[in-house]
Each structure stands twice: as C-alpha cells, then as structure tokens.
C-alpha positions, 0 to 999 in steps of 0.5 A: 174170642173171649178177650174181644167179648171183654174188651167190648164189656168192659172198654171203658174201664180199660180206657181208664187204666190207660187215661190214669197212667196216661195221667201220670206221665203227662204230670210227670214230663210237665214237672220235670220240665218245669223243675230240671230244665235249665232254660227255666228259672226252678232249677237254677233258683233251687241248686240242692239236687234233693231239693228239686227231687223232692218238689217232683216227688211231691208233684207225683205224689199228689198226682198218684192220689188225685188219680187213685181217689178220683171218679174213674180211678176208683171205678178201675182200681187205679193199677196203672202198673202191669206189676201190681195187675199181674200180682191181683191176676196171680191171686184170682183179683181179676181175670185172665182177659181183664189182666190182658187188656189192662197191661196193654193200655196201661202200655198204650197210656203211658206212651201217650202221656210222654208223646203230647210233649214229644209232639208239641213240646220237643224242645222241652221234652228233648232236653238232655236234662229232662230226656223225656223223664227217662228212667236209667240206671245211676252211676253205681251200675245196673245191679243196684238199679236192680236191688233198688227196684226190687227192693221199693216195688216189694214195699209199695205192692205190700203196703197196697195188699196189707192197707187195702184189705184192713178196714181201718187203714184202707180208705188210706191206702192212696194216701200211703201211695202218695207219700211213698211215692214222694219219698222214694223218687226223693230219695233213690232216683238216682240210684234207678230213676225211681220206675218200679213201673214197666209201663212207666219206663216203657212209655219214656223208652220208647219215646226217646228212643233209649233202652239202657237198663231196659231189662231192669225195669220190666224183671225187678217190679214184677217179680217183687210185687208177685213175691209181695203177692205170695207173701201175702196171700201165705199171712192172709190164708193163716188168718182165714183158716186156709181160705184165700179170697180176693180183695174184699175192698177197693184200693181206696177203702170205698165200694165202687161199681167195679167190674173187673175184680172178682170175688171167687168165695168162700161162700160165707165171704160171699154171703156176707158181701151180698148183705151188705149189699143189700144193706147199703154198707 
C-alpha cells in the first residue's frame, strides 16, 4: 500500500528517472551507430580504434551532463543508475518505496531508449558491430571485466558523494561525471564495454537478446558503489562528530524542489537547512 501511496505522490519524478536513462541510451545507440557502423562514413574516415572511442565517450559525456544539469534531471537527482539509488538508500538519502520505483524505471527507461531503434532502426541498431551497444566482457575474460567495473563504479560513486557534499566543488559535480565518463568509455571499453550501469546493460541485454557476462554487470557496480558508500559515510561521520546526515546538496550544486531525498537530522543540520530556506540561499 505505501509503495502505491508514493507512486501516485511522486510519479512524475520517477517518470524523470526513466526519461533521463531513457536519454542516454537513446544518445548512446544514435552514436554508436553513427561512429562503428561500417555502412556509414565515421569509422572508415577515423581508422584509430581509440579514436572512435573517444568520439562515443565525448558524446556520452556531454549526454551525461545535459541530463544532470538539465530542469527535470535536477528535480530527481539525475541517478539513472540503480547502483548510485541503492547507495543514497543505504545512507537514509531516500526512502525505501522511492529507491523502489526509481530502479524500476530506471530499468523500464533504459529499455525503451534501446528499443525506438530496435523498432525503427533494426538494421542499425542490429548491426553485429553496433549490436544494440551491448556491453560484453573483452577478450582478457570475465574477471577483468569484473575488476574493471568494480574498480571505475567505486571512482564515479566516490567522486559523486565527496564533490556533491563539498560546497566549493559541488556545483561541478556533473561536470566530474561528464569527463569520467569520456575518459572511461576511452579508455576500458574493451576490457568491459565500460556499463558500471545494470540498468544500462539491462536495457542493451534485453533488447539483443544476449546475456554474456550478464552477472558482472549487475554484482561488480553495486557492490562498489555501497563500499564507496560506507567509505564515505565512515570520513563523513569522523568530520561531523559521529553524525551521519544526508546529502546536504543536490548533485549539481543548486537546490531544487526535489522530493525524494531526505534530510533525517541532526537537529541543528535541520535548523540550519530551514534558515537558509527561509533566507532564500
């Protein structure tokens, strides 16, 4: 019953989540398509491998901060990724029936992005080089795939809890995101298709219809992004005298009418936030 009493208060925001990962894969399949797809002139014209990594990761990049800073992404929080909601559920960010809806639309999202070109670009989308931008491990085997999401999904969740919660670097965070993102897909793409997403593979998965690895992508993220989580949560109670508050400012840096996170004290956190409120800051 409660989980239908937040789902009708809170529809909308969830409708964001799955837009905003929706988004991304849209943006995703459109340039991988438009870089890999031999019939088309990129990836003949640019040989370089690299190269034409680069180019997606630029793409995603920018993709990733157009959505995070954008109207609807900051009226969210611009999760779109069920690692980085189960690590703000883990430390009392949002709540149990919020953190429940916002996965599953994260997952409804992502497969929706991938499935406009399954229904109206097949030939694209279907390519075997494009192969609905499936993330698969690489030829070094599934361990490193594993290793090497674990290893980025613990860099991006702790540059995301560290940057939004310090006021001079927080209006930056998005931007952080943005260039890891670029560098990342760069750079480990073929060592793990570069996900640290479940929903992300999920969405590309099911679509294709190809599950290779499948474990990797949905254990290696979220596990990492929780140890990044506790790590974080253990620097930020040694700062704050034992309190363990939640995040005091939205992942871009700006306030924003966002009603699925929650500040649960202490009282003078509290205070201080009502003030400043009232203040207009």
């Amino acid at each position: 019953m409660q989980l239908l009493i937040t789902l009708r208060k809170n529809l909308r925001t969830y409708l964001i989540e799955a837009w905003a990962l929706g988004m991304f894969m849209v943006s995703a399949s459109l340039f991988v398509i438009l870089i890999e797809h031999p019939a088309l002139p990129v990836r003949n014209l640019v040989e370089p491998a690299v190269l034409r990594r680069l180019m997606v990761g630029l793409a995603m990049g920018i993709t990733a901060v157009l959505l995070i800073y954008s109207k609807w992404g900051k009226r969210s929080g611009a999760h779109m990724n069920p690692g980085v909601t189960l690590t703000f559920f883990m430390l009392h960010r949002i709540s149990f029936a919020d953190a429940f809806w916002y996965i599953l639309f994260q997952f409804a999202g992502g497969y929706l992005g991938v499935a406009i070109f399954k229904w109206f670009f097949y030939s694209y989308i279907s390519n075997p080089v494009v192969n609905y931008v499936v993330t698969i491990p690489g030829a070094q085997g599934n361990w490193l795939a594993f290793g090497t999401e674990f290893f980025l999904s613990l860099i991006i969740i702790a540059t995301v809890l560290f940057s939004s919660n310090s006021k001079k670097i927080a209006p930056f965070t998005g931007y952080l995101v943005g260039v890891f993102l670029t560098l990342a897909i760069t750079f480990t793409a073929p060592f793990s298709g570069m996900s640290i997403n479940p929903a992300r593979t999920f969405a590309s998965s099911l679509n294709a219809n190809e599950w290779q690895g499948w474990w990797i992508y949905f254990l290696a993220p979220v596990l990492a992004m929780l140890l990044g989580g506790y790590i974080y949560r253990f620097f930020y109670r040694k700062r704050n005298n034992g309190n363990c508050t939640t995040m005091r400012m939205h992942l871009s840096g700006y306030q924003y009418d966002c009603a699925t996170y929650e500040v649960l004290g202490p009282a003078e956190l509290l205070r201080e936030n009502k003030l400043q409120n009232q203040k207009g800051i």
